[in-house]
Biopython code that builds the backbone (N, CA, C, O; Angstrom):
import numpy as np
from Bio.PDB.StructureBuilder import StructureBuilder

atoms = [
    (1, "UNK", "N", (0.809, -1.187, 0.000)),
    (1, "UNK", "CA", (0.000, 0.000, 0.000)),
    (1, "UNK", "C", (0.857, 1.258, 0.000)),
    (1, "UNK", "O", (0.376, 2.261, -0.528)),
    (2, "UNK", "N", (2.068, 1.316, 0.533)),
    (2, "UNK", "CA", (2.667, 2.443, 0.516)),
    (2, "UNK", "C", (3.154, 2.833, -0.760)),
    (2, "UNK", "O", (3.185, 3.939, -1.300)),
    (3, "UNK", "N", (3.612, 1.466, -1.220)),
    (3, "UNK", "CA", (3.338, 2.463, -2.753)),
    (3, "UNK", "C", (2.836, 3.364, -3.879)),
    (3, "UNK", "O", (3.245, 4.275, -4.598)),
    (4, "UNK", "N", (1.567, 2.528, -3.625)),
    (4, "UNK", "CA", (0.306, 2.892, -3.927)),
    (4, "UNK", "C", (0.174, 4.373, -3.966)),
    (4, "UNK", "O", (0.161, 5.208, -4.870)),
    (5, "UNK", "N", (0.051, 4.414, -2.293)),
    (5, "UNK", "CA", (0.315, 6.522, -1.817)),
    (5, "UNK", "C", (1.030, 6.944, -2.352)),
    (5, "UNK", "O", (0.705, 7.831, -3.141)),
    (6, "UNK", "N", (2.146, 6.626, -2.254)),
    (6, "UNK", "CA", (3.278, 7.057, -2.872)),
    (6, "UNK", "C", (3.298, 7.471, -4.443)),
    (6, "UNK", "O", (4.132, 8.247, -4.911)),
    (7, "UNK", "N", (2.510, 6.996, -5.014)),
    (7, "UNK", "CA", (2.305, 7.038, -6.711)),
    (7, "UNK", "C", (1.475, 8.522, -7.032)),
    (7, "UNK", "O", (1.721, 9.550, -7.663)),
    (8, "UNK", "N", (-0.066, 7.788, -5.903)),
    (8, "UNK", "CA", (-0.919, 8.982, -5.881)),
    (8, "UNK", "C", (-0.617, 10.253, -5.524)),
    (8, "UNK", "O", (-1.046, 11.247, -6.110)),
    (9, "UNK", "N", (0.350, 10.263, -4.267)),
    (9, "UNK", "CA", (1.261, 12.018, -4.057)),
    (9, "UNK", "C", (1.913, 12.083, -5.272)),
    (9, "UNK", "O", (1.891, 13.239, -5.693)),
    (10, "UNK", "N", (2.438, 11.377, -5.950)),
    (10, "UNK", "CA", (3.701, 12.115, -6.661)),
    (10, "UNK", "C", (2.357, 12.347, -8.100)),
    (10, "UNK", "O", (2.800, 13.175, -8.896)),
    (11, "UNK", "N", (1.242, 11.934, -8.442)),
    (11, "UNK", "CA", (0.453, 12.043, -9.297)),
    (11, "UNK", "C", (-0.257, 13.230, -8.762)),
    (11, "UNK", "O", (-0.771, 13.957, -9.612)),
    (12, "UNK", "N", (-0.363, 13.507, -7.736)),
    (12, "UNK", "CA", (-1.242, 14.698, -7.301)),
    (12, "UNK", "C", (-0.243, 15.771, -7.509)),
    (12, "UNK", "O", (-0.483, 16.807, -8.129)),
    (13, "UNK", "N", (0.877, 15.475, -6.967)),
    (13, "UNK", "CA", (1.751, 16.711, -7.130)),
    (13, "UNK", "C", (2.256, 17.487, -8.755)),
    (13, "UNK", "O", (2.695, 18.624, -8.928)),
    (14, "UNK", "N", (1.968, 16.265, -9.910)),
    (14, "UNK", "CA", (1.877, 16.608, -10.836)),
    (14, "UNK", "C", (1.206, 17.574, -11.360)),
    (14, "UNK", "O", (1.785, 18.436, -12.021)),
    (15, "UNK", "N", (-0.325, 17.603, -11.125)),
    (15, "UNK", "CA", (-0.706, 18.196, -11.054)),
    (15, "UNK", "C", (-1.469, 19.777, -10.567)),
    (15, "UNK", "O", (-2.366, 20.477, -11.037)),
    (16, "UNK", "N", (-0.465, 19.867, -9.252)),
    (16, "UNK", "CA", (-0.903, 21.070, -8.612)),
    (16, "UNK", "C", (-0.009, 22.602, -9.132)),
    (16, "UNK", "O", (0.961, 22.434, -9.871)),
    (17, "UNK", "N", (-0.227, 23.435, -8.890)),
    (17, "UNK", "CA", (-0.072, 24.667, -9.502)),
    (17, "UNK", "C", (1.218, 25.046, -9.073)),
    (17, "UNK", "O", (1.416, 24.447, -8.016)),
    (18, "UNK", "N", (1.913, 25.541, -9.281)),
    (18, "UNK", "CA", (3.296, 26.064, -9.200)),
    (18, "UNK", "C", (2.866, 27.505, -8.558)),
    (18, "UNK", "O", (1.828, 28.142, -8.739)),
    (19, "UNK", "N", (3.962, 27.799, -7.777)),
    (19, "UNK", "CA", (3.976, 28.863, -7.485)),
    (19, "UNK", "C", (4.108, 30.172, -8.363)),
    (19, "UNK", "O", (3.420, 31.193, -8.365)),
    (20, "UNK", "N", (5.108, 29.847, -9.038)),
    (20, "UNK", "CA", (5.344, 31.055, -10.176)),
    (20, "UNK", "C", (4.115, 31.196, -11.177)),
    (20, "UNK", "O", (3.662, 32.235, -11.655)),
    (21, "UNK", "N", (3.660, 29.794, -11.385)),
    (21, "UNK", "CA", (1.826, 30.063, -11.855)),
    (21, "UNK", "C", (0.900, 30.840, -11.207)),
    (21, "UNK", "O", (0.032, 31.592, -11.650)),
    (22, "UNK", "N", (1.272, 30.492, -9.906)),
    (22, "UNK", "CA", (-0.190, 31.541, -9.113)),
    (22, "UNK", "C", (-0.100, 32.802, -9.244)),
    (22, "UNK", "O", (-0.845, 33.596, -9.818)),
    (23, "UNK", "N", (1.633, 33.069, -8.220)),
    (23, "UNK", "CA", (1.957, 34.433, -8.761)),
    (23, "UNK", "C", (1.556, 35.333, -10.426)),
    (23, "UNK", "O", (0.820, 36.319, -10.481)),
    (24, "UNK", "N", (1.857, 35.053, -10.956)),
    (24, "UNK", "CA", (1.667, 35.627, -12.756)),
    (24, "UNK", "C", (0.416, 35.089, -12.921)),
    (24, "UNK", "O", (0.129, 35.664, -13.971)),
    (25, "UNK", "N", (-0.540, 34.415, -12.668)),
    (25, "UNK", "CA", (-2.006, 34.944, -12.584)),
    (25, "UNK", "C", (-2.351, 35.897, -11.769)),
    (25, "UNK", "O", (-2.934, 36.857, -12.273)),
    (26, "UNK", "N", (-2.095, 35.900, -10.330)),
    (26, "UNK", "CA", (-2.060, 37.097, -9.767)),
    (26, "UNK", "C", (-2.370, 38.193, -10.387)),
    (26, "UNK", "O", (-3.413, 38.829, -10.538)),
    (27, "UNK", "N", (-0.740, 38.371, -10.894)),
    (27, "UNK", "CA", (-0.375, 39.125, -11.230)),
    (27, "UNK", "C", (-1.301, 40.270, -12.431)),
    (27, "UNK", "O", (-1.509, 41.482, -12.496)),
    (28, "UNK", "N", (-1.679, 38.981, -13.295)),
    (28, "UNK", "CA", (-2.575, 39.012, -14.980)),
    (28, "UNK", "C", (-3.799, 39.848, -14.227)),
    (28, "UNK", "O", (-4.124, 40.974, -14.601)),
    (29, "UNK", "N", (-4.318, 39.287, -13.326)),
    (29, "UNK", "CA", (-6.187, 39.352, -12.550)),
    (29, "UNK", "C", (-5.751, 40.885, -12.190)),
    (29, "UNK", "O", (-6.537, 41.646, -12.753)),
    (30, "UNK", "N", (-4.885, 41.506, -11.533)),
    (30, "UNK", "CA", (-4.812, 42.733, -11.023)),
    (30, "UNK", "C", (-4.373, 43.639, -12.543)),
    (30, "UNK", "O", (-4.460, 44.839, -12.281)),
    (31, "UNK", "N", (-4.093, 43.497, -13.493)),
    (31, "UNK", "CA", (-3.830, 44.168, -14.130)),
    (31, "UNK", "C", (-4.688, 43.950, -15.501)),
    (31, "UNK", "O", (-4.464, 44.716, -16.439)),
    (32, "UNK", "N", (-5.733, 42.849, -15.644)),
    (32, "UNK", "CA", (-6.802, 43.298, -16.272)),
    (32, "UNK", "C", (-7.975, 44.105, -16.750)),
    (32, "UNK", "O", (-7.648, 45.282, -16.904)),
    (33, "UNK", "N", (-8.896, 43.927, -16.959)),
    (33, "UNK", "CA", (-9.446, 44.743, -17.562)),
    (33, "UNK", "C", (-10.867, 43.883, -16.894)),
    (33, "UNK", "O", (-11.603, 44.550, -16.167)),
    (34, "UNK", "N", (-11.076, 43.027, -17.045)),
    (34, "UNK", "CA", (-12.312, 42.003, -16.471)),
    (34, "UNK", "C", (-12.916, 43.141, -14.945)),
    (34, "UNK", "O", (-12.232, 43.823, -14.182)),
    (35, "UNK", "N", (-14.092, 42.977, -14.980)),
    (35, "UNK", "CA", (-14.942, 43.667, -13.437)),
    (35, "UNK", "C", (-14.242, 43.411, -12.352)),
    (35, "UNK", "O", (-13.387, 42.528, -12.275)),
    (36, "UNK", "N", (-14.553, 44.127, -11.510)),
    (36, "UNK", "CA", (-13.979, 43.748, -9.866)),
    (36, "UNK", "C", (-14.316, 42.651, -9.270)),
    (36, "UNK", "O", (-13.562, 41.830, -8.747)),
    (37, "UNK", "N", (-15.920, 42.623, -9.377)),
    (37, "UNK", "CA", (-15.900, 41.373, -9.003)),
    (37, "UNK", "C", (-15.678, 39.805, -9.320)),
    (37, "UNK", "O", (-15.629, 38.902, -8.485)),
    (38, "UNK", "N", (-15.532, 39.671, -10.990)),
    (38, "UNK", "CA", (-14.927, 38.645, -11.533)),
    (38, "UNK", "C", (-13.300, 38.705, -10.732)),
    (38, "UNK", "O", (-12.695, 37.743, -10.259)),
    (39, "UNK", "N", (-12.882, 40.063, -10.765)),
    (39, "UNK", "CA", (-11.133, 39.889, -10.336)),
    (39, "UNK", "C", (-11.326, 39.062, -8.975)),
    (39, "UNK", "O", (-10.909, 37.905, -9.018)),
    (40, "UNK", "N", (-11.917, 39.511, -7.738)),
    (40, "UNK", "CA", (-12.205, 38.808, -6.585)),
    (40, "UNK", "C", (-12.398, 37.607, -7.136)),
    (40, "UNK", "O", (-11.363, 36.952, -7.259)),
    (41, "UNK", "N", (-13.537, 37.025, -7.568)),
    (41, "UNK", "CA", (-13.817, 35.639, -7.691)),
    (41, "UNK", "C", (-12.926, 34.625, -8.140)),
    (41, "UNK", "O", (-12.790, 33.473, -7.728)),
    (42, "UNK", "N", (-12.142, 35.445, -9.361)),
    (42, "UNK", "CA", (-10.747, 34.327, -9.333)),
    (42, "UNK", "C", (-9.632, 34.310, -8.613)),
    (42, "UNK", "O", (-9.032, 33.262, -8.375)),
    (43, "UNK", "N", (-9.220, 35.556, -8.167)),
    (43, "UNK", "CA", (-8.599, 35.510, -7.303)),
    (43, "UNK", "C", (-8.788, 34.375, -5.671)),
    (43, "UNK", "O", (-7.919, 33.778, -5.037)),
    (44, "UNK", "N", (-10.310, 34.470, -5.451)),
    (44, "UNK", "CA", (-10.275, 33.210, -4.640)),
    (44, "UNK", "C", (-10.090, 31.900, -5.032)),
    (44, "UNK", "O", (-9.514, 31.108, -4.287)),
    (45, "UNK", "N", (-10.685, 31.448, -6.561)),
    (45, "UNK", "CA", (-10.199, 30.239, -7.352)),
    (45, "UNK", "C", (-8.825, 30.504, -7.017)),
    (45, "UNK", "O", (-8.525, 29.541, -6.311)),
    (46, "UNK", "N", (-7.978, 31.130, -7.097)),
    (46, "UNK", "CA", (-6.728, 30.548, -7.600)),
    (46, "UNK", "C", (-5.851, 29.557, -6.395)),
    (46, "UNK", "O", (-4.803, 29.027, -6.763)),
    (47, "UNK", "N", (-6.286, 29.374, -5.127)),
    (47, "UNK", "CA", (-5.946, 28.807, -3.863)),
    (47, "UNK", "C", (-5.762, 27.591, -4.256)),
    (47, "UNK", "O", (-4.694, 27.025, -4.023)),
    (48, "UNK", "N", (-6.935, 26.885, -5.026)),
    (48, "UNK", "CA", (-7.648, 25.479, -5.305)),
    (48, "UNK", "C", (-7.610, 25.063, -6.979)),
    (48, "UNK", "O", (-8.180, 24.078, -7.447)),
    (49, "UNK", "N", (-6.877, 25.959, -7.682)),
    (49, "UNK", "CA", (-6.495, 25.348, -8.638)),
    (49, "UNK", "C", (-5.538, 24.524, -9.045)),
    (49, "UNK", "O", (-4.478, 24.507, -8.419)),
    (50, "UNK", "N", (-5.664, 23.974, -9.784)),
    (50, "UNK", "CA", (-4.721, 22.710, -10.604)),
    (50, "UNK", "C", (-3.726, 23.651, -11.699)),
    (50, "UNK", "O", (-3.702, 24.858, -11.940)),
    (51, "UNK", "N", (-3.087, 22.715, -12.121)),
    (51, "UNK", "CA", (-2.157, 23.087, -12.823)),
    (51, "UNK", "C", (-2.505, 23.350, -14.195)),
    (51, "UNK", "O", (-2.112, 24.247, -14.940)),
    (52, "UNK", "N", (-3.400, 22.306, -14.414)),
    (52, "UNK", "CA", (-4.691, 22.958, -16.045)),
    (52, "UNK", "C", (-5.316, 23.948, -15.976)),
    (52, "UNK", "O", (-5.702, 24.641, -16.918)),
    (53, "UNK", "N", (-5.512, 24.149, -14.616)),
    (53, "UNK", "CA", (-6.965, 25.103, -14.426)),
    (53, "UNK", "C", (-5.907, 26.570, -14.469)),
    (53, "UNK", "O", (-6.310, 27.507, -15.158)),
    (54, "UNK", "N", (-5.165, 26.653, -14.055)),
    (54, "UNK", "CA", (-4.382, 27.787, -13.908)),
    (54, "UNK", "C", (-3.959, 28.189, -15.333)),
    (54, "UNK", "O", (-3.703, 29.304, -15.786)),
    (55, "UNK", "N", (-3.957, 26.998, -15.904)),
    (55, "UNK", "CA", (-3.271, 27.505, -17.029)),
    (55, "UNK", "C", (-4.253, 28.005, -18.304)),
    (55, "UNK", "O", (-3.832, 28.173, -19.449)),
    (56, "UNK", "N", (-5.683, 28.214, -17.863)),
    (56, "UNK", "CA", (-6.660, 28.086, -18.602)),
    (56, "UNK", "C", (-7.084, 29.746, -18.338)),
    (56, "UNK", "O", (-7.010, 30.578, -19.243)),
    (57, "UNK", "N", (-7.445, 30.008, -17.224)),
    (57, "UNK", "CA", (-7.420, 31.291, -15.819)),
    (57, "UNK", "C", (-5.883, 32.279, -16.893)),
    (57, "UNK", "O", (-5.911, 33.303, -17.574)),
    (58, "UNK", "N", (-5.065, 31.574, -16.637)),
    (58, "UNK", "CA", (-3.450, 32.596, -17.563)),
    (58, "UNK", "C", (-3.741, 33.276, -18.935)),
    (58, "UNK", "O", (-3.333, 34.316, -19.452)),
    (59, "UNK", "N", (-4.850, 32.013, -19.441)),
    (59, "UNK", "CA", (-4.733, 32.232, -20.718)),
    (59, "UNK", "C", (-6.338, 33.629, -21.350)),
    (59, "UNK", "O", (-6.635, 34.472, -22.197)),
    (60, "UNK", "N", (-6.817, 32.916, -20.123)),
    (60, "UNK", "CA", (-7.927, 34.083, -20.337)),
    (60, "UNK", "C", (-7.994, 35.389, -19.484)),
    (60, "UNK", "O", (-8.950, 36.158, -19.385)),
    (61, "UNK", "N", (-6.675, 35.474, -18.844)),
    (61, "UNK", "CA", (-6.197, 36.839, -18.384)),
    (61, "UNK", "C", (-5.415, 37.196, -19.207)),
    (61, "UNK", "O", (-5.259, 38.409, -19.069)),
    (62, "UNK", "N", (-4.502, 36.607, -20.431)),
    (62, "UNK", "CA", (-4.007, 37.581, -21.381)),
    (62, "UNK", "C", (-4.552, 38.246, -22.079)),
    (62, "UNK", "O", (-4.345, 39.437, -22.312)),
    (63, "UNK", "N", (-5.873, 37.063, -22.808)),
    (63, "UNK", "CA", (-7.265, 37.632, -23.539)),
    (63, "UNK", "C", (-7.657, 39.318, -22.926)),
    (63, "UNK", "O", (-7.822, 40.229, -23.738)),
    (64, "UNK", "N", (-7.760, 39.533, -21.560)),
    (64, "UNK", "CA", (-8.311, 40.199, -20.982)),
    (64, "UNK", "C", (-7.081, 41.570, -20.548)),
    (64, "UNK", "O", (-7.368, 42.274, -19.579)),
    (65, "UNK", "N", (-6.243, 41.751, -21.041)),
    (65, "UNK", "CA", (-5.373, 42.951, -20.392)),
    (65, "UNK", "C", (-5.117, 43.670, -21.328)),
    (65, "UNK", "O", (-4.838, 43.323, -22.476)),
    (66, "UNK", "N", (-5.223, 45.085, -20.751)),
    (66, "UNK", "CA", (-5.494, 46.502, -21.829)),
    (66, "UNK", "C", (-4.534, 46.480, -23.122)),
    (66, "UNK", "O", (-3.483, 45.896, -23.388)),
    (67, "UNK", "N", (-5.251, 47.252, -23.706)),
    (67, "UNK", "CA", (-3.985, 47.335, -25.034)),
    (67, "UNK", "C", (-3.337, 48.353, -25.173)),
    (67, "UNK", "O", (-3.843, 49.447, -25.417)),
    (68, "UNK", "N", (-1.759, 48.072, -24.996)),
    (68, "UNK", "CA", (-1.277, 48.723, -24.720)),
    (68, "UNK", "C", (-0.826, 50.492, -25.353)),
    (68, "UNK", "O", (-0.469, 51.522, -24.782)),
    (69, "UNK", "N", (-1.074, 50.124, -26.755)),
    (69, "UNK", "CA", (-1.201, 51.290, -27.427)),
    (69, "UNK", "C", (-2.453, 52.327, -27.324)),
    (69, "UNK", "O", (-2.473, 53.548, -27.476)),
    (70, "UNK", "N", (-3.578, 51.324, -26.986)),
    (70, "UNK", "CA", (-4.663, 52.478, -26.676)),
    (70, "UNK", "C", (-5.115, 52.834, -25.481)),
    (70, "UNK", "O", (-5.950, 53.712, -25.268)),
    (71, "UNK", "N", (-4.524, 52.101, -24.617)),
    (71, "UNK", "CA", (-4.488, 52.946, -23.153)),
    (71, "UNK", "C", (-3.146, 53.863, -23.138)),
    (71, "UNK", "O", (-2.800, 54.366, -22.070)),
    (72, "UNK", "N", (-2.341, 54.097, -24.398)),
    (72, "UNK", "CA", (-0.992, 55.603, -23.496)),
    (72, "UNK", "C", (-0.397, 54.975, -23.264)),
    (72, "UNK", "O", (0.606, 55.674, -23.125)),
    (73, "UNK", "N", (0.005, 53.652, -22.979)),
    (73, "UNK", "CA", (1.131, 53.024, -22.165)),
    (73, "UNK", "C", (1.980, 52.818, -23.040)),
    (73, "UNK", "O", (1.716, 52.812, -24.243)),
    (74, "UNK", "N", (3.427, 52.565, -22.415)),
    (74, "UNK", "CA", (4.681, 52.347, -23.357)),
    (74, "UNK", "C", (3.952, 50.777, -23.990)),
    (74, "UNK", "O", (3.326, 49.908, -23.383)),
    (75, "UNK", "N", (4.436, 50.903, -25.773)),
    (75, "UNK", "CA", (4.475, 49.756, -25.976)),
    (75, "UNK", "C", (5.460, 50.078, -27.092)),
    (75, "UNK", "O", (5.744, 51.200, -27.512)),
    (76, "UNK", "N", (6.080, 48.535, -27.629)),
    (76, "UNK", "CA", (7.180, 48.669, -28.655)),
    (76, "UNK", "C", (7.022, 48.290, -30.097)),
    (76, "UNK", "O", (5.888, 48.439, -30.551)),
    (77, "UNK", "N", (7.420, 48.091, -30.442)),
    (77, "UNK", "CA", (7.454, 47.927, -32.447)),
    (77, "UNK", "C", (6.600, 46.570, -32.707)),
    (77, "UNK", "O", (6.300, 46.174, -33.833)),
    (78, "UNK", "N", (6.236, 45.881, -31.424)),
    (78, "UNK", "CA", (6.161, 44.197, -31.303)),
    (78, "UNK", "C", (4.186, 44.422, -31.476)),
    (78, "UNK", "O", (3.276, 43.952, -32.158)),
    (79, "UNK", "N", (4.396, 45.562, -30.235)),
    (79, "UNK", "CA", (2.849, 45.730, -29.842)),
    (79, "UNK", "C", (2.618, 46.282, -30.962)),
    (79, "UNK", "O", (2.119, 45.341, -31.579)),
    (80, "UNK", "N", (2.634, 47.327, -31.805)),
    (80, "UNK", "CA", (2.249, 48.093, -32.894)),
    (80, "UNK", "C", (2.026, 46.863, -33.675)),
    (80, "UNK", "O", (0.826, 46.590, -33.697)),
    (81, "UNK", "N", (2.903, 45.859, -34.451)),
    (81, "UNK", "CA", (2.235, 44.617, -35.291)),
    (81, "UNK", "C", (1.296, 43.829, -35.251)),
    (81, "UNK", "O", (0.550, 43.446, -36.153)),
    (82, "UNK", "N", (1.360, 43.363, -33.252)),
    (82, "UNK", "CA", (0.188, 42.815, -33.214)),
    (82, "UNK", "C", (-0.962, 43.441, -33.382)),
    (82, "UNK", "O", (-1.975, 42.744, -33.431)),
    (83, "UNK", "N", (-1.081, 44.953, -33.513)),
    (83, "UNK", "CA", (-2.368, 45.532, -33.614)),
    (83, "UNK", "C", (-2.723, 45.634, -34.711)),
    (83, "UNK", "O", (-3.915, 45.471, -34.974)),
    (84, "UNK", "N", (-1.785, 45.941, -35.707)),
    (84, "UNK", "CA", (-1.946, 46.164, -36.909)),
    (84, "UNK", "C", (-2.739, 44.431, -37.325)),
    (84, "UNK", "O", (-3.889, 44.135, -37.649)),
    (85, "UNK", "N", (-1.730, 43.755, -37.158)),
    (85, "UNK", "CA", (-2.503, 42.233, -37.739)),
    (85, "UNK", "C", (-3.664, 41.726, -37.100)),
    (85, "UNK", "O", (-4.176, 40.656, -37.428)),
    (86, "UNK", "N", (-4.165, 42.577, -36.051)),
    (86, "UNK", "CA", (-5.155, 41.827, -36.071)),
    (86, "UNK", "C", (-6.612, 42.792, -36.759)),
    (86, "UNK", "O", (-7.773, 42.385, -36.723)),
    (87, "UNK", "N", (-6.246, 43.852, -37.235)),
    (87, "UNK", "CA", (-7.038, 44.560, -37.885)),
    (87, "UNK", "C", (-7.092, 43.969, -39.445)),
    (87, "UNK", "O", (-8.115, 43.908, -40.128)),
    (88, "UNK", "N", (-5.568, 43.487, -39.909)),
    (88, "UNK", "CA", (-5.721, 42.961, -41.139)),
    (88, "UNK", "C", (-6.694, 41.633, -41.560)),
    (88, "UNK", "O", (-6.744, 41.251, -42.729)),
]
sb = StructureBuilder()
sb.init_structure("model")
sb.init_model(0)
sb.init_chain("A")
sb.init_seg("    ")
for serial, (resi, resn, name, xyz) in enumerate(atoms, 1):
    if name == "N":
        sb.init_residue(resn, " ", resi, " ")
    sb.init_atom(name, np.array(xyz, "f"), 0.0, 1.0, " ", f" {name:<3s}", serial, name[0])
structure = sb.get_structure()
């Protein structure tokens, strides 16, 4: 049986969220654009997420953060293309 456990921790641990994941969602949720209270609500998800789930949460906080050319903010030659192409 101790193996057994032993399989299932190291399978659970596979799956749990990294720190540097939580952080940089964090990070994404405070500097979005999404409502306050969606920001709260994931922000409490993020305690109890998995390592998929986080990475799903990452991906729809990039979706979600200002653009940088039309909010004033510094952006570089990189940001100007992506805007351009996605108008094309």
């Amino acid at each position: 049986m101790k193996f057994v456990d032993n399989a299932v921790a190291l399978t659970n641990k596979d799956w749990e969220a990294s720190s540097s994941q939580v952080h940089y969602a964090e990070s994404l949720i405070h500097s979005s654009t999404i409502i306050e209270s969606k920001k709260e609500e994931l922000l409490r998800e993020l305690s109890t997420c998995n390592s998929d789930q986080i990475e799903l949460m990452i991906d729809y906080l990039k979706d979600n953060q200002p653009d940088p050319i039309e909010s004033g903010e510094n952006y570089n030659q990189g940001d100007i293309n992506k805007k351009l192409n996605q108008h094309v």
